[in-house]
C-alpha positions as CSV (number, residue, x, y, z in Angstrom):
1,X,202.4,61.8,208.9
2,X,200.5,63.6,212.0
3,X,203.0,64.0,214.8
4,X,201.9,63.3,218.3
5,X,202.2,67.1,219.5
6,X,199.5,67.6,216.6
7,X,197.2,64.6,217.5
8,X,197.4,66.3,221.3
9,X,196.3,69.7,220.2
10,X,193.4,68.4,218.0
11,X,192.1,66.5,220.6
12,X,192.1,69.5,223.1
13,X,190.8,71.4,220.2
14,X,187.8,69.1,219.9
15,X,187.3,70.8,223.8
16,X,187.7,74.2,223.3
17,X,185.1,76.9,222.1
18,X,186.3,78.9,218.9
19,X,186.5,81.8,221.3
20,X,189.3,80.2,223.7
21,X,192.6,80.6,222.4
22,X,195.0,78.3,223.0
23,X,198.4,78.9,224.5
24,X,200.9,76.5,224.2
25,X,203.1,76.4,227.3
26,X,207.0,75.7,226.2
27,X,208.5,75.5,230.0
28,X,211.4,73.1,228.9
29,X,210.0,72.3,225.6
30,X,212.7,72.5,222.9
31,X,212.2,75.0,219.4
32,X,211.3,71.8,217.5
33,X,208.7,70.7,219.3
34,X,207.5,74.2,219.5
35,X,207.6,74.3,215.4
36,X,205.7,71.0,215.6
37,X,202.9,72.9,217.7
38,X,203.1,75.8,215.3
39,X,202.8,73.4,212.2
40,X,199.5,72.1,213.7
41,X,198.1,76.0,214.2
42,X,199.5,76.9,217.1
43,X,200.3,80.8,217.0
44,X,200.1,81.2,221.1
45,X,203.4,80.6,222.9
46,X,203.6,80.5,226.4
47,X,207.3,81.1,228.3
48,X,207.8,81.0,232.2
49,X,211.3,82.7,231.8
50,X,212.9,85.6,230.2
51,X,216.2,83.7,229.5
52,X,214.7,80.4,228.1
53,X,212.2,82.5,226.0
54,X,214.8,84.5,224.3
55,X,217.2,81.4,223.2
56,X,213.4,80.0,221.7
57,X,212.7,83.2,219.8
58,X,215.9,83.1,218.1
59,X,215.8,79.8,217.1
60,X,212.1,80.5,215.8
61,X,212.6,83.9,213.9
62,X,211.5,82.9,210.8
63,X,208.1,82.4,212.3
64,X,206.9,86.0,212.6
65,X,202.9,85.3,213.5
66,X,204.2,84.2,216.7
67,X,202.8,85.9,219.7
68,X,204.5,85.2,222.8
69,X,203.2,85.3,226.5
70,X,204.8,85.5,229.8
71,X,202.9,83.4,232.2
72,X,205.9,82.8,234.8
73,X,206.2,85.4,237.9
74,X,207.9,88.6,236.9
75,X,210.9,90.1,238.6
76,X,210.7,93.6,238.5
77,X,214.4,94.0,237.3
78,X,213.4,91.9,234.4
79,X,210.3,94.1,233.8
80,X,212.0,96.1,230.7
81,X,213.5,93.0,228.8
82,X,210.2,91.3,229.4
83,X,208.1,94.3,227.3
84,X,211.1,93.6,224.8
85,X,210.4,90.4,223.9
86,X,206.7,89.4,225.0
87,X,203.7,91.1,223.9
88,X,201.6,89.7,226.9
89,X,202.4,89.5,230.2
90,X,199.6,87.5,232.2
91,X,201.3,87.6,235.9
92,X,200.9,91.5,236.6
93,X,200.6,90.5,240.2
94,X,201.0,93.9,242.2
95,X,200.3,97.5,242.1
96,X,204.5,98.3,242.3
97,X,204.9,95.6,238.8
98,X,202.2,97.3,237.2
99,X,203.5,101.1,237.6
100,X,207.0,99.6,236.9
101,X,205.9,98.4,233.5
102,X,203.4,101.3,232.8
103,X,206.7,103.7,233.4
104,X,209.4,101.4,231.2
105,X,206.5,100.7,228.4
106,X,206.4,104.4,228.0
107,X,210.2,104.4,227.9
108,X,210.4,102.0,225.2
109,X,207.6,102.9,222.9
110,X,205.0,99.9,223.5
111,X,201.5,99.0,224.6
112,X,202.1,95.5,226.4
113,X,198.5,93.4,226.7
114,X,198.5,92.5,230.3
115,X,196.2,90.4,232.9
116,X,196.1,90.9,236.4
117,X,196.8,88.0,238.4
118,X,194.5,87.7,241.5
119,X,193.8,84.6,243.8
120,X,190.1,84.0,244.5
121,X,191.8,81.4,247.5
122,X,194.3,82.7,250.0
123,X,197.8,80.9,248.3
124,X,200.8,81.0,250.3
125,X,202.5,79.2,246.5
126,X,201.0,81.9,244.6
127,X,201.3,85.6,243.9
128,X,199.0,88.0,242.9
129,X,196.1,90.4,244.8
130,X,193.8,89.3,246.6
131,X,190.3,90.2,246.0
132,X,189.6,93.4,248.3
133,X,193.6,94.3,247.1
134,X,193.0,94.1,244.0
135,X,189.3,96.3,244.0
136,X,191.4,98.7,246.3
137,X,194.2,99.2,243.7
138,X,192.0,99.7,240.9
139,X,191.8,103.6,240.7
140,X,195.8,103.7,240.5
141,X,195.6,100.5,237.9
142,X,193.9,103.0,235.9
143,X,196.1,105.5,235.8
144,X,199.1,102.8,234.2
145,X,197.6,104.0,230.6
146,X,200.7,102.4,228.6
147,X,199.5,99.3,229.4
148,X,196.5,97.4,227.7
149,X,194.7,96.2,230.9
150,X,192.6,93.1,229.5
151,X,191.3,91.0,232.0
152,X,192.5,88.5,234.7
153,X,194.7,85.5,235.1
154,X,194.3,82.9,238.0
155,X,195.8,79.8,239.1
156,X,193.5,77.7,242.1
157,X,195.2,76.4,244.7
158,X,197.0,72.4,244.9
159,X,194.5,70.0,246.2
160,X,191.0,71.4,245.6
161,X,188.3,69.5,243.9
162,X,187.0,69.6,241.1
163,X,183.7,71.5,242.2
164,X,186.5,73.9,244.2
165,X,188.3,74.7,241.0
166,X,184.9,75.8,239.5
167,X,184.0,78.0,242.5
168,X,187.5,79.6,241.8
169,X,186.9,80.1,238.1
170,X,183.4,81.3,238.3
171,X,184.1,83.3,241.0
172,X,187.1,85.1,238.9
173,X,184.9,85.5,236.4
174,X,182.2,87.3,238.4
175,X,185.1,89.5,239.8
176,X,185.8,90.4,236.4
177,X,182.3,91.3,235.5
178,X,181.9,93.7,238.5
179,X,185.1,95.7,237.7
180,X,183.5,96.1,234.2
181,X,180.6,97.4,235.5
182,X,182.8,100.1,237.1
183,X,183.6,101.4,233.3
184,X,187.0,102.7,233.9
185,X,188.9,103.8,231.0
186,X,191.9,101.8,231.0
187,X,190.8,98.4,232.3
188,X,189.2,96.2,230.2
189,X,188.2,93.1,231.7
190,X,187.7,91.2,228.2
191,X,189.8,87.9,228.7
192,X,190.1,85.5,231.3
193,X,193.4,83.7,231.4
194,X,192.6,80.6,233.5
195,X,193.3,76.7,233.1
196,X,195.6,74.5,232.6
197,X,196.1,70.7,231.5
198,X,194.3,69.3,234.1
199,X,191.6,71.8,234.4
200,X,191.0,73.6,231.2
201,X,188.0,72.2,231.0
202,X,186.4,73.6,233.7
203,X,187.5,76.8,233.0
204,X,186.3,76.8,229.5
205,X,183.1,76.0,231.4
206,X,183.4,78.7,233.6
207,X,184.0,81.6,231.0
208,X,187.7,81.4,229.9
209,X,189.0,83.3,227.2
210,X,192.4,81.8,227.5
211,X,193.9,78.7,228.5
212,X,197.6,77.6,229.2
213,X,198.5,74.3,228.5
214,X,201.6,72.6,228.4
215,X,202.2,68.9,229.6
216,X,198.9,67.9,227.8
217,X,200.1,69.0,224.5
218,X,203.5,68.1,224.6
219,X,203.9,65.4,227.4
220,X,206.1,65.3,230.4
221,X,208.8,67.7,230.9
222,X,212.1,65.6,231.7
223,X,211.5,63.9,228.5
224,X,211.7,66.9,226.6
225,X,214.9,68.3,228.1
């Protein structure tokens, strides 16, 4: 018998390009439901917290084809257990973070995957560069050579429209297309982590390489707890 989680993710399936891959966001969504997701080919795990995320990865050991991602803002104190147990980090959102994790990821002996997060809209909520910041910061960026610098990650700003949210993602895009032009050697500015339940599709339409969805795939969270 097909489980709900699974009916969810092959509808959002049916919506998704063979080049977007889907990550699962598990905020508050218990290790079984998680093993439901990853019965349904779900390899893409999404955590918001260090803490949480490690309790999860116990519990699902015996699935090793897991690749986890930290999508939740990183505290810099937490930068060296994060590198322990994620192998992407998509909210790099300063220049200070970035060194931080270059420095510890030599330390420790890995190559982390990260995105950069940047906001296309000035976002008191969020964090992340800002456009001229982030072009600014690029020459040191390249210098943070234990880190696999792949692309960007952006969340729009509460209350936009939907022809908003698609300025914001095409936009991003078009940012990351002019700091590829630049050819620097360790910034790649292949994916484009942007999207979630309620506007992946737009993003997908815009050029994402990545989206993160959570309450569409597994409902809401109290529910869950």
């Amino acid at each position: 018998m097909t489980s709900l989680i699974a009916e969810r993710i092959a509808q959002v399936r049916q919506h998704l390009p063979a080049s977007v891959k889907l990550i699962a966001v598990t905020k508050q969504v218990p290790a079984l439901a998680m093993r439901e997701a990853y019965n349904a080919g779900v390899r893409d795990f999404g955590e918001s917290r260090i803490q949480e995320a490690a309790s999860k990865q116990e519990q699902l050991q015996d699935l090793p084809d897991i690749t986890w991602h930290l999508i939740g803002t990183l505290q810099s104190n937490k930068a060296k257990k994060a590198l322990e147990q994620f192998q992407w980090i998509h909210s790099v959102d300063g220049l200070k973070l970035a060194q931080r994790l270059d420095r510890l990821a030599q330390q420790v002996s890995c190559q982390p995957q990260v995105c950069l997060q940047v906001k296309m809209l000035s976002d008191p909520n969020k964090s992340g560069w800002s456009v001229p910041e982030l072009l600014n910061d690029l020459p040191e960026l390249n210098q943070c050579s234990n880190l696999k610098i792949q692309g960007l990650m952006t969340i729009p700003p509460f209350g936009l429209n939907d022809s908003e949210i698609l300025s914001v993602f095409e936009r991003t895009r078009e940012l990351a297309d002019k700091i590829k032009q630049q050819n620097w050697s360790h910034i790649q500015m292949q994916q484009l982590s942007m999207g979630m339940s309620d506007d992946y599709k737009l993003a997908v339409q815009a050029g994402a390489t990545m989206v993160r969805l959570g309450r569409i795939l597994f409902g809401g969270r109290p529910t869950l707890q």
